[in-house]
C-alpha positions in Angstrom: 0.0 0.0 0.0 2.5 2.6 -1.3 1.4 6.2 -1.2 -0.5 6.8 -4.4 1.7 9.4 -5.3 4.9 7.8 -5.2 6.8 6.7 -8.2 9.4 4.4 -6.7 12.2 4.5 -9.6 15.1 2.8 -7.9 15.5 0.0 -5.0 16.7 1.0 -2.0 20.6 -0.7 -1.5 21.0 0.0 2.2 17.8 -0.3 3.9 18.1 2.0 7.2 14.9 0.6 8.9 15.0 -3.1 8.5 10.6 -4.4 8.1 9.0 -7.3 7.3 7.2 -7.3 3.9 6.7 -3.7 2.6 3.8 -3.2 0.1 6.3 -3.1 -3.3 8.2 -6.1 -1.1 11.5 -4.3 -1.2 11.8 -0.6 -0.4 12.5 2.2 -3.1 13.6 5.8 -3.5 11.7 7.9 -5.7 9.3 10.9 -6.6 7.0 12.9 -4.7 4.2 14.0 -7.0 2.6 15.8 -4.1 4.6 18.6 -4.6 7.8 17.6 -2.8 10.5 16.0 -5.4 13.0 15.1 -3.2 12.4 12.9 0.1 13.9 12.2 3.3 14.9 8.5 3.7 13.1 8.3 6.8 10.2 10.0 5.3 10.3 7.6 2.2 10.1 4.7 4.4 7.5 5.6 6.6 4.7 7.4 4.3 6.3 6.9 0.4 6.6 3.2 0.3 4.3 2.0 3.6 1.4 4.4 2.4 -1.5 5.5 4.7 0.1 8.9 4.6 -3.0 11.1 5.0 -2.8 13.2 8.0 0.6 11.6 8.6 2.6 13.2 5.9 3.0 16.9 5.3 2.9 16.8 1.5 -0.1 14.5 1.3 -3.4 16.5 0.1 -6.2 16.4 2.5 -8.5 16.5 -0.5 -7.2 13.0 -1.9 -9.5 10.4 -1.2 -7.4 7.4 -1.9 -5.1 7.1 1.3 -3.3 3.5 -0.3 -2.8 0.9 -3.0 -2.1 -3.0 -2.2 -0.6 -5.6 -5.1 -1.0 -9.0 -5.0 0.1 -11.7 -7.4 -3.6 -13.9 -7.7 -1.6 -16.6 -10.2 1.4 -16.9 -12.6 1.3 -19.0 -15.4 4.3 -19.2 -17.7 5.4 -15.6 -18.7 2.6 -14.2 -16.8 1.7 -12.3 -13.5 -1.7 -11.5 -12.4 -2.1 -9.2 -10.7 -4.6 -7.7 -8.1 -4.9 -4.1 -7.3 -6.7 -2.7 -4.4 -7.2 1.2 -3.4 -7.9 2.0 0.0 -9.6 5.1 1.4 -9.2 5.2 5.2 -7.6 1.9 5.5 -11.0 0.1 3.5 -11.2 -1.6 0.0 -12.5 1.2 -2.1 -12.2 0.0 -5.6 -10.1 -3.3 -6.9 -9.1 -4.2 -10.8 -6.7 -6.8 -11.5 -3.6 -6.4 -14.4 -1.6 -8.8 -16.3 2.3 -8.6 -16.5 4.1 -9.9 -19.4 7.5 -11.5 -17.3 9.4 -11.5 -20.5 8.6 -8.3 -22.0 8.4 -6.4 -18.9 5.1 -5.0 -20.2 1.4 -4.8 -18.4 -1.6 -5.2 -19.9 -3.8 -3.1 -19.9 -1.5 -0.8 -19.9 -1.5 2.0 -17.0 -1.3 5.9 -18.2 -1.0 7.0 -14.2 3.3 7.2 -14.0 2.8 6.6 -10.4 1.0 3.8 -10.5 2.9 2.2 -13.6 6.1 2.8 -11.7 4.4 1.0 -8.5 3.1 -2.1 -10.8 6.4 -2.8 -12.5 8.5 -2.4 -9.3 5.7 -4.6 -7.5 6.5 -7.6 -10.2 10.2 -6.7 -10.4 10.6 -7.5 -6.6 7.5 -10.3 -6.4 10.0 -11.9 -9.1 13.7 -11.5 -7.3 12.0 -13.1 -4.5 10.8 -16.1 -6.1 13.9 -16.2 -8.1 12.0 -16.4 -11.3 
C-alpha cells in the first residue's frame, strides 16, 4: 500500500529501517508527485513506500481520497503475473481491478497511463520476481 503518489524509480541498496514485507516487497527511493520532489529517507520509508500517509505526511493532500494501494500476485502461469490491485480510502477496499504482466517483455496489460501507478506495478512484479527467483 505505497502512497498513491509515489513513483518508486530505484530500489533502495542500504535499507536504514529493516521491516517485514513492505507493500512493493522491497523498499524504493523515488518521486514525490505531491509537490515535494525530493524525500527524506526516513520519510520515504514511513509514508512513500508504507502508504496510509493522510494526515501523517506533510505533503499528502487532505482532499485525496485514496489514502493507499495494495498488489498481490492472484496466479502466474508461464510468462505471466496476475495481478490484483486494491485502493484503499481510510484503511477500506475502495475500488479493486486486477492487471496482467508480461514476465518477459516487462510490459502490463492493460496498460497504465498514471506514472505513479505504472512505476508502483512494474516495481511490485520486479521484486515479487527476485524473490521467487524467477
Amino acid at each position: 500500500m505505497p502512497c498513491p503518489l509515489f513513483e518508486p524509480v530505484a530500489r533502495v541498496i542500504q535499507v536504514r529501517v529493516p521491516a517485514p514485507r513492505l507493500p512493493l516487497i522491497h523498499e524504493f527511493e523515488g518521486i514525490c508527485h505531491a509537490g515535494e520532489g525530493h524525500i527524506d529517507p526516513g520519510h520515504r520509508f514511513h509514508y512513500c513506500n508504507r502508504g496510509n500517509a493522510k494526515g501523517n505526511c506533510p505533503s499528502f493532500p487532505e482532499s485525496l481520497a485514496l489514502t493507499a494501494i495494495r498488489f498481490s500476485v492472484t496466479a502466474r502461469t508461464g510468462n505471466l503475473l496476475t495481478i490484483l490491485i486494491v485502493e484503499e480510502q481510510n484503511h477500506w477496499p475502495a475500488a479493486w481491478k486486477t492487471i496482467d504482466f508480461m514476465i518477459d517483455e516487462k510490459r502490463i496489460q492493460p496498460e497504465v497511463s498514471d506514472i505513479c501507478r505504472r512505476a508502483q506495478i512494474l516495481r511490485f512484479c520486479d521484486s515479487y520476481l527476485e524473490e521467487t527467483n524467477a
